[in-house]
PDB file of N, CA, C and O in Angstrom:
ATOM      1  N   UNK A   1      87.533  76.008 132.421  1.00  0.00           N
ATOM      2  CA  UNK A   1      87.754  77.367 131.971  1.00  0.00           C
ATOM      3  C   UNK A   1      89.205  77.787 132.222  1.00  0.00           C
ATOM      4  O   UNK A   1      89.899  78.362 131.383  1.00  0.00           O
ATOM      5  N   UNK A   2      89.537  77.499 133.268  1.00  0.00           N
ATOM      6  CA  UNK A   2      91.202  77.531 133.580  1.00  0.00           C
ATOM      7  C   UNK A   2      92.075  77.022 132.796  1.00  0.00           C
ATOM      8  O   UNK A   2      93.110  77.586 132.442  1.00  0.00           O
ATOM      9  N   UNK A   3      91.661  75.768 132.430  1.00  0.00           N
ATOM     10  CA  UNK A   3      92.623  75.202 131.114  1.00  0.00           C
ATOM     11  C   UNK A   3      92.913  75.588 130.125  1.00  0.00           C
ATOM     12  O   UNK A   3      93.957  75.413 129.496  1.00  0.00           O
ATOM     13  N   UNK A   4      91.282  76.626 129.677  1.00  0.00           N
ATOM     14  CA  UNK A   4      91.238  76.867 128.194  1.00  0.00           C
ATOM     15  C   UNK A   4      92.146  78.344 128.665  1.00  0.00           C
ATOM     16  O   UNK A   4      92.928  78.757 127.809  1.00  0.00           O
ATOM     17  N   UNK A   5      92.085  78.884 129.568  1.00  0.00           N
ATOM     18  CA  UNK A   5      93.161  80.524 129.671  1.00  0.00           C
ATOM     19  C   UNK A   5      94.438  80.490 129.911  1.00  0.00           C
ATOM     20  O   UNK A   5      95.170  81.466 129.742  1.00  0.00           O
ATOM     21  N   UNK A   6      95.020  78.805 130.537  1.00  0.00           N
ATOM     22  CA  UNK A   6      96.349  78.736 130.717  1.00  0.00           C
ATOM     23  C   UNK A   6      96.507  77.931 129.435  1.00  0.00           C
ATOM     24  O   UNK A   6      97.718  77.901 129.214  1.00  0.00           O
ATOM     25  N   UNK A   7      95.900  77.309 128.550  1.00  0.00           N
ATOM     26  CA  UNK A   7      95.937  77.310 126.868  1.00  0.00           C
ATOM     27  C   UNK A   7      96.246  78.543 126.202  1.00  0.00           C
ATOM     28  O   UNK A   7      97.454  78.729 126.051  1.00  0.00           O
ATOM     29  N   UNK A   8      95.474  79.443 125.760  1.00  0.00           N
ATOM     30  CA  UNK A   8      95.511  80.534 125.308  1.00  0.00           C
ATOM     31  C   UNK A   8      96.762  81.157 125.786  1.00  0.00           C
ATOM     32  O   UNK A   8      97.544  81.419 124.873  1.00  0.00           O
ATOM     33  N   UNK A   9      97.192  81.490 127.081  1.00  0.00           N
ATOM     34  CA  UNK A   9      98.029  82.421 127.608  1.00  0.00           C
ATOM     35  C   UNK A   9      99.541  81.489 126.794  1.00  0.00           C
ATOM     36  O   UNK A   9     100.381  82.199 126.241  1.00  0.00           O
ATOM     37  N   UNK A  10      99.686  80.400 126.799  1.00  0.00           N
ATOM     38  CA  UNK A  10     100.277  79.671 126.474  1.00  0.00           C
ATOM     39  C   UNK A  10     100.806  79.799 124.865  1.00  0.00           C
ATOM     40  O   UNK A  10     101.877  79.233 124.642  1.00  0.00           O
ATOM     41  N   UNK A  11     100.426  80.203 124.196  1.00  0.00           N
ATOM     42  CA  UNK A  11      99.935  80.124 122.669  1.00  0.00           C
ATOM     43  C   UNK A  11     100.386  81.590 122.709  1.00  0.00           C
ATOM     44  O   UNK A  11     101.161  82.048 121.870  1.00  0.00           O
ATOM     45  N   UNK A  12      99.801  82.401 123.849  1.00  0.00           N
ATOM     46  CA  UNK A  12     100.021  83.912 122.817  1.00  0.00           C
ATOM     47  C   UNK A  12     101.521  84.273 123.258  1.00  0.00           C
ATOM     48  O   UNK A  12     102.245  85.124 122.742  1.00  0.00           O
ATOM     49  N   UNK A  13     101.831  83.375 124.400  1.00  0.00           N
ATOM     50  CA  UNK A  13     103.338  83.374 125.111  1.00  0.00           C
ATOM     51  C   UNK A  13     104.501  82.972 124.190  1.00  0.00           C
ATOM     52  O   UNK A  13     105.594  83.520 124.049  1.00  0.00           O
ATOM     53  N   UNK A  14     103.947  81.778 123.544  1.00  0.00           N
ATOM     54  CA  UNK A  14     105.021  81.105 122.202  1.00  0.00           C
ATOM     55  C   UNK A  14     104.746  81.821 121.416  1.00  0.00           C
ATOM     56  O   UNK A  14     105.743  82.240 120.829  1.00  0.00           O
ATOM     57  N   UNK A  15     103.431  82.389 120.912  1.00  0.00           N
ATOM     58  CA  UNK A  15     103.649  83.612 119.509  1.00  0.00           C
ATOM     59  C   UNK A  15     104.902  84.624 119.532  1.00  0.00           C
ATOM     60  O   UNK A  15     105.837  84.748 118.741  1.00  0.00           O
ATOM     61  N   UNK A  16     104.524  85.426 120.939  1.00  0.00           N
ATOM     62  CA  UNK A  16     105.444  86.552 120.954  1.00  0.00           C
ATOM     63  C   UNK A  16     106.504  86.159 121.106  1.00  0.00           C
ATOM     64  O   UNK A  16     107.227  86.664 120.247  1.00  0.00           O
ATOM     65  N   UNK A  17     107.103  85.432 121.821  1.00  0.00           N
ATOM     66  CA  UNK A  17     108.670  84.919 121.418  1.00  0.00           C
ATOM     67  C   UNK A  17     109.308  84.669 120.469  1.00  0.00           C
ATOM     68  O   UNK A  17     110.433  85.088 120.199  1.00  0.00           O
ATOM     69  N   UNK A  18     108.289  83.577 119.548  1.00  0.00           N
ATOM     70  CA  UNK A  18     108.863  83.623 118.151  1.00  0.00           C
ATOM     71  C   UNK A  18     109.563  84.613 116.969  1.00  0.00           C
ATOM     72  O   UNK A  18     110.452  84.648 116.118  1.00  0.00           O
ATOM     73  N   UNK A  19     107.884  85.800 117.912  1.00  0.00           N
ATOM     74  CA  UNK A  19     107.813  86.878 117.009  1.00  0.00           C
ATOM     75  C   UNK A  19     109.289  87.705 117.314  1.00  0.00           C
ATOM     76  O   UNK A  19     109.953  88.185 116.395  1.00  0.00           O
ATOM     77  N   UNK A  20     109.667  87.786 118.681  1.00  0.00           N
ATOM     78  CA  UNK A  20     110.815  88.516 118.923  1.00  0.00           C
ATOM     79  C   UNK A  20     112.134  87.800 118.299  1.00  0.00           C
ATOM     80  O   UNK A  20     113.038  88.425 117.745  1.00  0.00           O
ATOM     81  N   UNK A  21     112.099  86.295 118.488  1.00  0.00           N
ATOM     82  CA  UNK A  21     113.479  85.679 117.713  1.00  0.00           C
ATOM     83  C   UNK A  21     113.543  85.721 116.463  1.00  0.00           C
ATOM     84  O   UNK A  21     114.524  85.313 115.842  1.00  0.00           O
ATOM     85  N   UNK A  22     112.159  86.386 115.742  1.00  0.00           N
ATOM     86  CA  UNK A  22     112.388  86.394 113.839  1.00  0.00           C
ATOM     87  C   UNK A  22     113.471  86.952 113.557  1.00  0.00           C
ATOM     88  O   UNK A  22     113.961  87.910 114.153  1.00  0.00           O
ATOM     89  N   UNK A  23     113.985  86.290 112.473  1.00  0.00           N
ATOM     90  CA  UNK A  23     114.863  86.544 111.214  1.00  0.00           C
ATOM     91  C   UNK A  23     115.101  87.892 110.817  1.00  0.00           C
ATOM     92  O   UNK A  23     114.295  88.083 109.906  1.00  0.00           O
ATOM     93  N   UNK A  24     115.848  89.066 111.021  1.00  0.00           N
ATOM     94  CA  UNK A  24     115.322  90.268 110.347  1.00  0.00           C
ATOM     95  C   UNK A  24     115.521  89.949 108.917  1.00  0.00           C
ATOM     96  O   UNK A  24     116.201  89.052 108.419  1.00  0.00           O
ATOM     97  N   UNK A  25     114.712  90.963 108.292  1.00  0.00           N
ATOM     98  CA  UNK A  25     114.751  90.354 107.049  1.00  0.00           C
ATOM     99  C   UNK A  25     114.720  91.765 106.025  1.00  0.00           C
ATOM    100  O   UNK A  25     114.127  92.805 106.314  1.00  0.00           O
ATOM    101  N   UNK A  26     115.466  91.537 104.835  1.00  0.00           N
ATOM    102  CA  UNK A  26     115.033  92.888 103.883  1.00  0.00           C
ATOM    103  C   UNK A  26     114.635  92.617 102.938  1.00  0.00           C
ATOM    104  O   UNK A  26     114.787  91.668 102.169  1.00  0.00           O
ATOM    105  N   UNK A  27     113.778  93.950 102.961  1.00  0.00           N
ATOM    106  CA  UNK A  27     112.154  93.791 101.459  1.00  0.00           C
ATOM    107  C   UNK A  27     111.603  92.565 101.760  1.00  0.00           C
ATOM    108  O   UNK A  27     111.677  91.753 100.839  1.00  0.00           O
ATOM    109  N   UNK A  28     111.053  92.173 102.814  1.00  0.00           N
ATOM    110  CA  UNK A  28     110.731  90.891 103.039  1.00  0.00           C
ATOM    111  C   UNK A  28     111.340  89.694 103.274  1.00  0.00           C
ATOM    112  O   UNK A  28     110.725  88.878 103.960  1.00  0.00           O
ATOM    113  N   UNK A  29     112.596  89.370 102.778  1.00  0.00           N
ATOM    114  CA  UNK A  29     113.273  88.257 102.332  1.00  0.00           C
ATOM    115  C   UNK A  29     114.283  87.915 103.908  1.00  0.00           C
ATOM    116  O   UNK A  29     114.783  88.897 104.455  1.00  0.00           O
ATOM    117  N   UNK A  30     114.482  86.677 104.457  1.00  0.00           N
ATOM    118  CA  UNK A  30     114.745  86.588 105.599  1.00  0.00           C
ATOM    119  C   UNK A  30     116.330  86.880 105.113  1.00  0.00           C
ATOM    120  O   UNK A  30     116.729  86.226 104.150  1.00  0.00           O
ATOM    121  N   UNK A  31     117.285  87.881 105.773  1.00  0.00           N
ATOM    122  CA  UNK A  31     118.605  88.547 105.872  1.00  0.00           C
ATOM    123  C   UNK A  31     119.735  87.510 105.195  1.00  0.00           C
ATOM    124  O   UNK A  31     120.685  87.751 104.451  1.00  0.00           O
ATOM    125  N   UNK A  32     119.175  86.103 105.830  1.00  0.00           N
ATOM    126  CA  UNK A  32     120.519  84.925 105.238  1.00  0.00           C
ATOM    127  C   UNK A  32     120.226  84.917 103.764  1.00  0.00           C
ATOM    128  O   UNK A  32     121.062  85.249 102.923  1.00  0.00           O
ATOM    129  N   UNK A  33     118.901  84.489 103.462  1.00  0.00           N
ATOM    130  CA  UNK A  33     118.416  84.706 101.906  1.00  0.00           C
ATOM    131  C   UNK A  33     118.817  85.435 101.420  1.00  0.00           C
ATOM    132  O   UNK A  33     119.617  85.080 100.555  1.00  0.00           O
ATOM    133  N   UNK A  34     118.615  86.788 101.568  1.00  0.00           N
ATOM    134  CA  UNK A  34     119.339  88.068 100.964  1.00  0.00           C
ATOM    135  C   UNK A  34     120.562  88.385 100.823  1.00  0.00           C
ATOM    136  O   UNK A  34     121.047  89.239 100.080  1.00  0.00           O
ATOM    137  N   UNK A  35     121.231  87.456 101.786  1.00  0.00           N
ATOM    138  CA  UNK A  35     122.747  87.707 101.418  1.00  0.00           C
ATOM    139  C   UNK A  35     123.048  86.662 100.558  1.00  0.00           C
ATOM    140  O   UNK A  35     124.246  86.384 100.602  1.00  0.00           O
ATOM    141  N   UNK A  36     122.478  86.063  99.884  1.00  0.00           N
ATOM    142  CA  UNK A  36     122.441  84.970  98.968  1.00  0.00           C
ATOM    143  C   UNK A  36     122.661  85.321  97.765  1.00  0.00           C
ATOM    144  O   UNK A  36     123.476  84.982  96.908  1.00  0.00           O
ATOM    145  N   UNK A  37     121.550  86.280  97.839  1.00  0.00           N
ATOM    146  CA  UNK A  37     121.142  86.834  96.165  1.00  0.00           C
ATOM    147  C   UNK A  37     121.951  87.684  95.113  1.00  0.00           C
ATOM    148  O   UNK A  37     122.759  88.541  95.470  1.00  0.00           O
ATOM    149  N   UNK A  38     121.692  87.401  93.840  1.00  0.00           N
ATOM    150  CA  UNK A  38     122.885  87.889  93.410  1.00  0.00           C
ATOM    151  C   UNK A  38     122.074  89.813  93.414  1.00  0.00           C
ATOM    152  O   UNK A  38     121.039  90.013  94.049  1.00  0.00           O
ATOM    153  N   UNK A  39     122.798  91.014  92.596  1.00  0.00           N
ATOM    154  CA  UNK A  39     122.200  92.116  92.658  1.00  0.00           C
ATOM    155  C   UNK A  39     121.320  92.113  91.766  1.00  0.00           C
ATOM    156  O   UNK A  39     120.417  92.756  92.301  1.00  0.00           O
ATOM    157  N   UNK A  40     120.852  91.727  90.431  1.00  0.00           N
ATOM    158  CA  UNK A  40     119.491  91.253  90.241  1.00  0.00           C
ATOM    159  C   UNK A  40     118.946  90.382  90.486  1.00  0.00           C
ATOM    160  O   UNK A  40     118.009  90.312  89.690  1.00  0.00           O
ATOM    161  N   UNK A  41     118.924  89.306  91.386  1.00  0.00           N
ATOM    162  CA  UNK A  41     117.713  88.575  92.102  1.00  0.00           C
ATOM    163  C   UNK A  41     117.724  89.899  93.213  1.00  0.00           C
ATOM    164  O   UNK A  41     116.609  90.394  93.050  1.00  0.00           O
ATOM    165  N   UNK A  42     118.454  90.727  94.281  1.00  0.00           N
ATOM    166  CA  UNK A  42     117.860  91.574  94.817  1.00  0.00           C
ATOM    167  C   UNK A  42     117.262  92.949  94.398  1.00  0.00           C
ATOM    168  O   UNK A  42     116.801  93.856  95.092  1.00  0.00           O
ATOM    169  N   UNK A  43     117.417  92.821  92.994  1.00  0.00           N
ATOM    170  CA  UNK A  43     116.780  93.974  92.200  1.00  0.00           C
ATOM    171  C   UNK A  43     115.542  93.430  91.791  1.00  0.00           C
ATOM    172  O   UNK A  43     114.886  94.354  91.309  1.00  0.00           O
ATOM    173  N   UNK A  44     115.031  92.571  91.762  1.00  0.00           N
ATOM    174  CA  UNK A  44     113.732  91.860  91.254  1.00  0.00           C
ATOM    175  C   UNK A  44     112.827  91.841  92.656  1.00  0.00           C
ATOM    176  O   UNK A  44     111.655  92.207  92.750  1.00  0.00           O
ATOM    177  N   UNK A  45     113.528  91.409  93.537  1.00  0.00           N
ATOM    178  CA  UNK A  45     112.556  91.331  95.067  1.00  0.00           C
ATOM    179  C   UNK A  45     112.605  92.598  95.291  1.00  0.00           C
ATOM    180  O   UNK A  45     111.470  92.830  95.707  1.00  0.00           O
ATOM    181  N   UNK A  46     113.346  93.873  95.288  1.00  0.00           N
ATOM    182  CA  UNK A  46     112.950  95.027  95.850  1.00  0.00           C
ATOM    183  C   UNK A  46     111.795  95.505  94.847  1.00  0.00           C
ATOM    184  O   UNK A  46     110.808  96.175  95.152  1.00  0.00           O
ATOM    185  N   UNK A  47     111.995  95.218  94.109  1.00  0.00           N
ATOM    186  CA  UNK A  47     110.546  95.768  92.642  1.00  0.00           C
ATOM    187  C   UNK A  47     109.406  95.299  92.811  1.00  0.00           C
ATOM    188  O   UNK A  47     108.470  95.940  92.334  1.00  0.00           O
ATOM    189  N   UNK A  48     108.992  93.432  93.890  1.00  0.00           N
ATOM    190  CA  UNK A  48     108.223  93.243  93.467  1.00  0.00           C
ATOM    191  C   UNK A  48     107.459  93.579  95.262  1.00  0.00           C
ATOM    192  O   UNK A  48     106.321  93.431  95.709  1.00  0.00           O
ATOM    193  N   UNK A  49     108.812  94.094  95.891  1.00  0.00           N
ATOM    194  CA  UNK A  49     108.179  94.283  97.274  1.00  0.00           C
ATOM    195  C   UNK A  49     107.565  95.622  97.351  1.00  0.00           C
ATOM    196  O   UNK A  49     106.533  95.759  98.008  1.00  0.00           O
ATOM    197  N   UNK A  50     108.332  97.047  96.482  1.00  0.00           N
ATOM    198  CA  UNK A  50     107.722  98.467  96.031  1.00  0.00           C
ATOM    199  C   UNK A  50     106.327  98.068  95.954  1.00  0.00           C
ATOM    200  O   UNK A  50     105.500  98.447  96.783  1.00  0.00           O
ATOM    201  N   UNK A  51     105.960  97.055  94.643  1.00  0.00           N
ATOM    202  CA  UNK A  51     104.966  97.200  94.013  1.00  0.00           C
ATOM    203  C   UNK A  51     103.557  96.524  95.177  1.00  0.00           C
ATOM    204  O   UNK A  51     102.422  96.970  95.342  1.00  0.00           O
ATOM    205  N   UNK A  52     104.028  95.694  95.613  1.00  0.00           N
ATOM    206  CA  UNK A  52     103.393  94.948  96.514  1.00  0.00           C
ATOM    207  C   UNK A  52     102.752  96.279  97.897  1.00  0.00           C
ATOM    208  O   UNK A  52     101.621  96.424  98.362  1.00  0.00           O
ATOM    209  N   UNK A  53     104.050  97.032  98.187  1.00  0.00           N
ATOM    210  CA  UNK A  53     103.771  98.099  99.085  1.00  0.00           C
ATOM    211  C   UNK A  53     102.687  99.045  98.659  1.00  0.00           C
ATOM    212  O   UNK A  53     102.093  99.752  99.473  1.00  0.00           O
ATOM    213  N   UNK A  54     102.383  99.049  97.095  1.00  0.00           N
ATOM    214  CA  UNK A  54     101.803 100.326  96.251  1.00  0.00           C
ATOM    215  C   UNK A  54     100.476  99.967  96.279  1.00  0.00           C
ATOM    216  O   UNK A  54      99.582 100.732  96.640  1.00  0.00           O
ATOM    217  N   UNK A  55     100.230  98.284  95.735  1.00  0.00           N
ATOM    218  CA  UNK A  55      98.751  98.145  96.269  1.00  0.00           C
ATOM    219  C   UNK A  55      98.252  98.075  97.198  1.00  0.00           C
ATOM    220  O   UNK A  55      97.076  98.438  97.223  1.00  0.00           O
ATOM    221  N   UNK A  56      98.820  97.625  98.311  1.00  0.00           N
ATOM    222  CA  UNK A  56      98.494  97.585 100.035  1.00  0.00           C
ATOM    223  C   UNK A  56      97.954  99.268 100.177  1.00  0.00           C
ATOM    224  O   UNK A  56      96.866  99.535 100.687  1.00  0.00           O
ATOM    225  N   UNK A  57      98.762 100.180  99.718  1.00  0.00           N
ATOM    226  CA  UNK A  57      98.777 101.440 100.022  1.00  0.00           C
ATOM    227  C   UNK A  57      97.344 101.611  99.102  1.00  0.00           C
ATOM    228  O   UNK A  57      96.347 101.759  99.809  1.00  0.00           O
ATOM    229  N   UNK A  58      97.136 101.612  97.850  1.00  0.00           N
ATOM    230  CA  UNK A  58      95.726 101.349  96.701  1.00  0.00           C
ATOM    231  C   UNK A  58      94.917 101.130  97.920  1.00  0.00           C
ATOM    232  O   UNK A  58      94.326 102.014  98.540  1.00  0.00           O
ATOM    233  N   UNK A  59      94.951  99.706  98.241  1.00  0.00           N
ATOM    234  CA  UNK A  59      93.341  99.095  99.020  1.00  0.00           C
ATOM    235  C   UNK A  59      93.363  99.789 100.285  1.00  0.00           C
ATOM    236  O   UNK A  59      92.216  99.796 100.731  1.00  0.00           O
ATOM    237  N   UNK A  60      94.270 100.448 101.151  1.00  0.00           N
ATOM    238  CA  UNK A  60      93.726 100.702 102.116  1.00  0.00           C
ATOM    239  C   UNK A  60      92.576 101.150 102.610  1.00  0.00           C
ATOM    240  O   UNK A  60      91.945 100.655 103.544  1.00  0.00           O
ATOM    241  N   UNK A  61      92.220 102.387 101.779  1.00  0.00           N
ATOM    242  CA  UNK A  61      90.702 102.692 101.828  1.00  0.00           C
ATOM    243  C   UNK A  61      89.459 101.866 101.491  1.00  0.00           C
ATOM    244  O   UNK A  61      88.268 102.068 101.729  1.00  0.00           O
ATOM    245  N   UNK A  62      89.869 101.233 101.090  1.00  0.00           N
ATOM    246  CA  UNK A  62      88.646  99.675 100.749  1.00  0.00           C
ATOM    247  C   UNK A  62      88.840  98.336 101.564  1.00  0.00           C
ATOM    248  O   UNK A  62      88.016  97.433 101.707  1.00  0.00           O
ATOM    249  N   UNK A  63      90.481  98.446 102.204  1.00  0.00           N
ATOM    250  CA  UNK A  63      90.202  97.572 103.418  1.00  0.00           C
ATOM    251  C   UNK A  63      89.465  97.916 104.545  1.00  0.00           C
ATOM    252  O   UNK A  63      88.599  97.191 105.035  1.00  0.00           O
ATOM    253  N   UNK A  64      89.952  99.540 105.168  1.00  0.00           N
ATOM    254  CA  UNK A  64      89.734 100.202 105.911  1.00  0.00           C
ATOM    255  C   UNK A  64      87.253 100.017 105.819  1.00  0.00           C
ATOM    256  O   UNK A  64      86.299  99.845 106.576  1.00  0.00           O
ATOM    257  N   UNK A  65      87.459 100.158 104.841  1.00  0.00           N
ATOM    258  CA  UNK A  65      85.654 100.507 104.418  1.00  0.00           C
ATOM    259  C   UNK A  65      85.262  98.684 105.090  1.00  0.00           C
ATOM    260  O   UNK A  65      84.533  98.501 106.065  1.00  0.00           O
ATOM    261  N   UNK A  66      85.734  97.890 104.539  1.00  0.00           N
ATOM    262  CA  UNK A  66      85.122  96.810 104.815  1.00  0.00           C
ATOM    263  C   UNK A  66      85.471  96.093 106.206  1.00  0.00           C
ATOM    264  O   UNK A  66      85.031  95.011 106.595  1.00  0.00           O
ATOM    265  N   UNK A  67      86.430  97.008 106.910  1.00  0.00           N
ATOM    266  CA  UNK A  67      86.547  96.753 108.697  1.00  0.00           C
ATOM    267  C   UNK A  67      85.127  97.340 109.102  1.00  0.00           C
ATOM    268  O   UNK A  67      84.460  96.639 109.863  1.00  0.00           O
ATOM    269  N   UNK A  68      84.599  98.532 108.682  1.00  0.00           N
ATOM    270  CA  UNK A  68      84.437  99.251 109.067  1.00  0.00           C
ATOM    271  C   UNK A  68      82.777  98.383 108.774  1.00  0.00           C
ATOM    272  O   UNK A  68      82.054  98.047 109.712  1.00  0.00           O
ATOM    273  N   UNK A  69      82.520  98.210 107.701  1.00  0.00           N
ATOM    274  CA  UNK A  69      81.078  97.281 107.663  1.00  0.00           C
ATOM    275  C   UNK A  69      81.156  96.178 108.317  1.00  0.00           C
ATOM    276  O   UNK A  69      80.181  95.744 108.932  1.00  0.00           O
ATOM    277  N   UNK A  70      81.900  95.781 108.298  1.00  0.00           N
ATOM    278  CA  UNK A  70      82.553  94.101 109.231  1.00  0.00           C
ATOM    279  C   UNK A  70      81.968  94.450 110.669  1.00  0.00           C
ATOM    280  O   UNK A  70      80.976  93.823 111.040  1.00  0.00           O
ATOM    281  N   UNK A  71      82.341  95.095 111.222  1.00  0.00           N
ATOM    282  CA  UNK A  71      82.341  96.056 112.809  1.00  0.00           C
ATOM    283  C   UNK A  71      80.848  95.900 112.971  1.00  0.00           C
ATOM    284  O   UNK A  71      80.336  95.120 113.775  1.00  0.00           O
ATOM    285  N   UNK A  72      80.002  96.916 111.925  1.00  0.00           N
ATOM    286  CA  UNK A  72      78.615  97.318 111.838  1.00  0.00           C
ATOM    287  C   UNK A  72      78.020  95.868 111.645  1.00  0.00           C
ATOM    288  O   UNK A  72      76.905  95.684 112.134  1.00  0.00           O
ATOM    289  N   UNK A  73      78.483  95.070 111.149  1.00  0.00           N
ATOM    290  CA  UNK A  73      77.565  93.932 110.875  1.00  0.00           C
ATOM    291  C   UNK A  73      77.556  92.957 111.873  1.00  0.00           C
ATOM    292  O   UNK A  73      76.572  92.235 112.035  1.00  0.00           O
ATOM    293  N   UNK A  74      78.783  92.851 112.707  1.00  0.00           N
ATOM    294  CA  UNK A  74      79.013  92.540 113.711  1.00  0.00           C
ATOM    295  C   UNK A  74      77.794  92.442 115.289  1.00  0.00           C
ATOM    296  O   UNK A  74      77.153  91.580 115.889  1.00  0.00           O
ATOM    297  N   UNK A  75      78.083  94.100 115.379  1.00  0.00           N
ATOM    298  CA  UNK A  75      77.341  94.747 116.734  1.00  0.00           C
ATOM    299  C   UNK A  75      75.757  94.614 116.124  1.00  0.00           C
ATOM    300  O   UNK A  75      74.989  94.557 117.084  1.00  0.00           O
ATOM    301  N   UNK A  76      74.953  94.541 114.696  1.00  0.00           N
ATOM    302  CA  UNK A  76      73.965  94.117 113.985  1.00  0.00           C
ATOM    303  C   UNK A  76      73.722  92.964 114.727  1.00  0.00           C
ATOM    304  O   UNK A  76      72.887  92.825 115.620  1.00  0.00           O
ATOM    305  N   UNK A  77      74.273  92.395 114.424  1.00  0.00           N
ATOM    306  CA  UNK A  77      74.049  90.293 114.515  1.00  0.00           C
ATOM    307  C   UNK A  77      74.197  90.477 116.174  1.00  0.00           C
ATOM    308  O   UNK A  77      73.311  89.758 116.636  1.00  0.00           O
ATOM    309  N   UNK A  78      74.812  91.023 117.118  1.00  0.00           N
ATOM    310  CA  UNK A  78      74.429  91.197 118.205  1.00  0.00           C
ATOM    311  C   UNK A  78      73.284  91.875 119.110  1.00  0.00           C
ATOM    312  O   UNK A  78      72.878  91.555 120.227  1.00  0.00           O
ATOM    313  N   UNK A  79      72.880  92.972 118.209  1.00  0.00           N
ATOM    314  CA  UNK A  79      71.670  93.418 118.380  1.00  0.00           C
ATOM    315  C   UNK A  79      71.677  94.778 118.630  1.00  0.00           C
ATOM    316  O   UNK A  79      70.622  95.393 118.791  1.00  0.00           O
ATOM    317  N   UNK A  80      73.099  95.475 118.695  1.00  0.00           N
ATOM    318  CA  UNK A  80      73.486  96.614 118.890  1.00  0.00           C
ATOM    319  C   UNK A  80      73.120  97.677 117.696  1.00  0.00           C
ATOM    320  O   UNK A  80      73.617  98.799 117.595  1.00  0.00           O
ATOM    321  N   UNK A  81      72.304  97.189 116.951  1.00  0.00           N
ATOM    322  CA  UNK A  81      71.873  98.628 115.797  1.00  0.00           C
ATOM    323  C   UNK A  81      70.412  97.795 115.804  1.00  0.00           C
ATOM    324  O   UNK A  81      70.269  96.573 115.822  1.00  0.00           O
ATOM    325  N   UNK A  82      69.226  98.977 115.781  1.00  0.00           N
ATOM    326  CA  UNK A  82      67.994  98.969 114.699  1.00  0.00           C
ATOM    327  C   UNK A  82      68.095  98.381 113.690  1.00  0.00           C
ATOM    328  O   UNK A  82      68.652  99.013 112.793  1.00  0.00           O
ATOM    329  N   UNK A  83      67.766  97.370 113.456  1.00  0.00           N
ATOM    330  CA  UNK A  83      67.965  96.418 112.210  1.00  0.00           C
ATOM    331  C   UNK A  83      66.807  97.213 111.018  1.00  0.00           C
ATOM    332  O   UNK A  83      67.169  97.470 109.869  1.00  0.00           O
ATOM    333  N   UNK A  84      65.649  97.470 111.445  1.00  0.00           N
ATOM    334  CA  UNK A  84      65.052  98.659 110.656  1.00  0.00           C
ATOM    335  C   UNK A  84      65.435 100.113 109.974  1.00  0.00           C
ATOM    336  O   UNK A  84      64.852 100.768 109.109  1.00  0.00           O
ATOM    337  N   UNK A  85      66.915 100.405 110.874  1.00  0.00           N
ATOM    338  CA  UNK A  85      67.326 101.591 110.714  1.00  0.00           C
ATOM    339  C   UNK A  85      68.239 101.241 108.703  1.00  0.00           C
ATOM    340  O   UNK A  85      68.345 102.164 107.895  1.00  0.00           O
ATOM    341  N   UNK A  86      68.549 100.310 108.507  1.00  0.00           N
ATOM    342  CA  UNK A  86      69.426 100.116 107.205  1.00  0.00           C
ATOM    343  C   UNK A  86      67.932  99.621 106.312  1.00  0.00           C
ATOM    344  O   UNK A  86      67.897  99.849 105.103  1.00  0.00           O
ATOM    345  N   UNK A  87      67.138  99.171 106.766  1.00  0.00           N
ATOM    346  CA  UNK A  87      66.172  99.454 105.619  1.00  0.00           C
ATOM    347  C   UNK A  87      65.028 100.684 105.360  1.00  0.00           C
ATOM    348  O   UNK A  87      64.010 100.607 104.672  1.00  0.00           O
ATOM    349  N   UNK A  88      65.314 101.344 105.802  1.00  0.00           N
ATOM    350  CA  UNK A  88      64.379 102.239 105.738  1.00  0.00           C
ATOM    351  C   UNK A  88      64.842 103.181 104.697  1.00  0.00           C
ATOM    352  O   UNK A  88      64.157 104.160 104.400  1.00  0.00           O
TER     353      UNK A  88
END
């Protein structure tokens, strides 16, 4: 059991580091890339990152709904709801 938590601790230790040495990056695109691009290749990635932002923003309420059954179906399969209570 010790192995598997100095595993884990290990893993979430190299995540967050990584996560802190990332690339900053704009509209997505890692900063060296972007200074690459000419002003329409960075007029095409900011359009397709808007649009990308617009549906994220669309589904939220339908991601948000299916956490939210995810959760319930969850604590279900554990035993934490009346399984009679959704058919009735």
């Amino acid at each position: 059991m010790k192995k598997i938590i100095a595993l884990l601790s290990l893993i979430l230790m190299t995540t967050l580091l990584a996560a802190c040495a990332a690339e900053p990056t704009a509209f997505g695109v890692p900063q060296s890339t972007w200074n690459t691009l000419s002003p329409q290749q960075k007029q095409t990635v900011i359009a397709g990152y808007n649009q990308r932002k617009a549906i994220k923003q669309q589904n939220a309420p339908l991601e948000s709904a299916i956490g939210a059954a995810s959760a319930i179906l969850q604590n279900q399969h554990r035993g934490g709801y009346n399984s009679n209570f959704f058919t009735k």
